[in-house]
C-alpha positions as CSV (number, residue, x, y, z in Angstrom):
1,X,-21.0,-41.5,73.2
2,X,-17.4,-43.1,72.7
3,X,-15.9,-40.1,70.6
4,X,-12.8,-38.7,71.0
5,X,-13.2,-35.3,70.8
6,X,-10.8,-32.5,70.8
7,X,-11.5,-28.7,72.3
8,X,-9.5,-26.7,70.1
9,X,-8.6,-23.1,71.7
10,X,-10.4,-24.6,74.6
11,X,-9.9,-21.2,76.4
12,X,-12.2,-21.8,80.3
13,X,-12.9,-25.0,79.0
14,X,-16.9,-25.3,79.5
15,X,-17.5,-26.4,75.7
16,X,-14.5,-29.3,76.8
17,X,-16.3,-29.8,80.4
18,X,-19.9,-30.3,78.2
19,X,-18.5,-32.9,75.2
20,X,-16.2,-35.3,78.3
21,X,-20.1,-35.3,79.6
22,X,-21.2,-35.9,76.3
23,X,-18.7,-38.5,75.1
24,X,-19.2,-40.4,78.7
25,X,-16.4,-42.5,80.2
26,X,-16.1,-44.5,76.6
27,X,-14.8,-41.6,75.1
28,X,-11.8,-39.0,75.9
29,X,-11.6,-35.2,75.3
30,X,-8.5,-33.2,74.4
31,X,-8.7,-29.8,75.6
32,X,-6.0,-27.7,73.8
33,X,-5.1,-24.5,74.4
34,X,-1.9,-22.3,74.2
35,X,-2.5,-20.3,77.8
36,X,-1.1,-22.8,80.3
37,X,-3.0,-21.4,83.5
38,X,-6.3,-21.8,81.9
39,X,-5.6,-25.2,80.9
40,X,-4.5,-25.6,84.8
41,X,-7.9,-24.1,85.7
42,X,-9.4,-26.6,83.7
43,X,-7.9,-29.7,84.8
44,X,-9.1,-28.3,88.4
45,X,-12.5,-27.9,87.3
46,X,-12.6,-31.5,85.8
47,X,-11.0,-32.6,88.4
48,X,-14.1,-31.3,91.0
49,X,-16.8,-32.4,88.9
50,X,-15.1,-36.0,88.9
51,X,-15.0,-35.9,84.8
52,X,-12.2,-37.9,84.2
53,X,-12.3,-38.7,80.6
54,X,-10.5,-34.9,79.7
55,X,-6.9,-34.4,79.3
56,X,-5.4,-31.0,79.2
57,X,-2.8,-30.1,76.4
58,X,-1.0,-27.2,76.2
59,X,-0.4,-26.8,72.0
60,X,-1.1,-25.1,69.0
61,X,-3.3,-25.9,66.7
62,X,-2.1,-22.8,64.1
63,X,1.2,-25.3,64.1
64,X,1.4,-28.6,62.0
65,X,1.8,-31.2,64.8
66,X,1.5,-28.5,67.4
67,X,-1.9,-30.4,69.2
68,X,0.6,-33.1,69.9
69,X,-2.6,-35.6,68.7
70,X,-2.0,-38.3,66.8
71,X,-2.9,-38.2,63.0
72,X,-6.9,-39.4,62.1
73,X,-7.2,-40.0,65.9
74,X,-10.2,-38.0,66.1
75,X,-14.1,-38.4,65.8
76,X,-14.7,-34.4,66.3
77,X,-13.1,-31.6,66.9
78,X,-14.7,-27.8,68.2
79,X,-13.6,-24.4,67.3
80,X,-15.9,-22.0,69.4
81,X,-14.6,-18.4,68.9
82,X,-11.4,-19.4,67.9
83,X,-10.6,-19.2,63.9
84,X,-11.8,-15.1,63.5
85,X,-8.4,-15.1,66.1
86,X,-6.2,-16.9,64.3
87,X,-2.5,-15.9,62.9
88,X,-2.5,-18.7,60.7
89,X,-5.7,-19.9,59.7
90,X,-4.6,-22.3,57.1
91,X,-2.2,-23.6,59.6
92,X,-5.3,-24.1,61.9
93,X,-7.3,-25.7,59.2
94,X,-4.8,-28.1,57.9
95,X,-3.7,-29.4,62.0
96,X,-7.2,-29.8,61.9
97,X,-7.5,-31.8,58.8
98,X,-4.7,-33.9,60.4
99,X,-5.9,-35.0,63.6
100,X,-9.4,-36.0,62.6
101,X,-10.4,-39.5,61.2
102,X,-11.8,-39.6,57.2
103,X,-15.8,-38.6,57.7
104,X,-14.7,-37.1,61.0
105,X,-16.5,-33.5,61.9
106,X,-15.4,-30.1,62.6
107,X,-18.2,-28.1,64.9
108,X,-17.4,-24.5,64.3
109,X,-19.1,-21.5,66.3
110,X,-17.1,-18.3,65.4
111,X,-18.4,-14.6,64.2
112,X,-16.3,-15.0,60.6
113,X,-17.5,-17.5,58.1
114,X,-14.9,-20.4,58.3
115,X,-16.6,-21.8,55.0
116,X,-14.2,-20.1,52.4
117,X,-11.2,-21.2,54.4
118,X,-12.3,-24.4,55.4
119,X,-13.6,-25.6,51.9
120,X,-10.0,-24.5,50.7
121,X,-8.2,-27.2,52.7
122,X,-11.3,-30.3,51.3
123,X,-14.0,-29.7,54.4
124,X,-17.4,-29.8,53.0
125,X,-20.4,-28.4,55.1
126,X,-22.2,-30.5,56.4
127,X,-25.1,-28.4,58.1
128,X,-25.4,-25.0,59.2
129,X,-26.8,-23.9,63.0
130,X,-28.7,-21.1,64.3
131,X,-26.9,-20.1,66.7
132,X,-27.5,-16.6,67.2
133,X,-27.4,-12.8,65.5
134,X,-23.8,-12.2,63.6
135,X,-22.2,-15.5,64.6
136,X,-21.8,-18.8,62.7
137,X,-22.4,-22.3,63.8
138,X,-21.5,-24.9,60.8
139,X,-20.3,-28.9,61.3
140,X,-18.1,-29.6,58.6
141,X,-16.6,-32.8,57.8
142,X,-13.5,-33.9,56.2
């Protein structure tokens, strides 16, 4: 409760729809994602359920600055399915590294191991998830 939490790839945006609910009203949830008419869909959806602690952004979090969040702003961020797409991962994981707070925690879902990459760039793990067969769930913190 009270986090601000971004969605990073937030694709349909049901992992961002879950942590605004999670967060509750104290707390805000960015939900970034380069494909403008899903973040459109999104900000529909929200907008139904009357979850008004989300804010769309259209960005990239492969960019430095390209969220468009400000630096250590963050409690948590979420990469579901995301990094085993990525063009630059260590563009991903140092954006990342950027907009989260010292101690803040990176929840990662994805069918590739992030841990060699994100150890690289100073993320320790913090705990790994079951999460299901050939897919990793680890919440790493920086």
């Amino acid at each position: 409760s009270g986090w601000r939490v971004a969605d990073l790839g937030a694709g349909s945006g049901q992992i961002a729809l879950a942590a605004a609910r999670a967060v509750g009203e104290a707390g805000k949830v960015y939900a970034v994602e380069v494909q403008k008419d899903l973040l459109e869909r999104l900000q529909k959806e929200a907008r139904a359920a009357r979850i008004h602690n989300i804010e769309v952004l259209w960005g990239d979090s492969e960019r430095a600055q390209g969220t468009h969040l400000k630096t250590g702003s963050l409690d948590a961020a979420i990469a579901s399915r995301v990094i085993f797409q990525l063009d630059d991962p260590d563009g991903f994981a140092e954006e990342t590294k950027r907009i989260l707070r010292k101690g803040g925690r990176l929840f990662v879902v994805d069918p590739s191991d992030p841990t060699p990459l994100l150890t690289r760039h100073d993320f320790s793990v913090v705990k790994k998830l079951e999460v299901g067969r050939n897919t990793y769930g680890i919440i790493f913190m920086i």
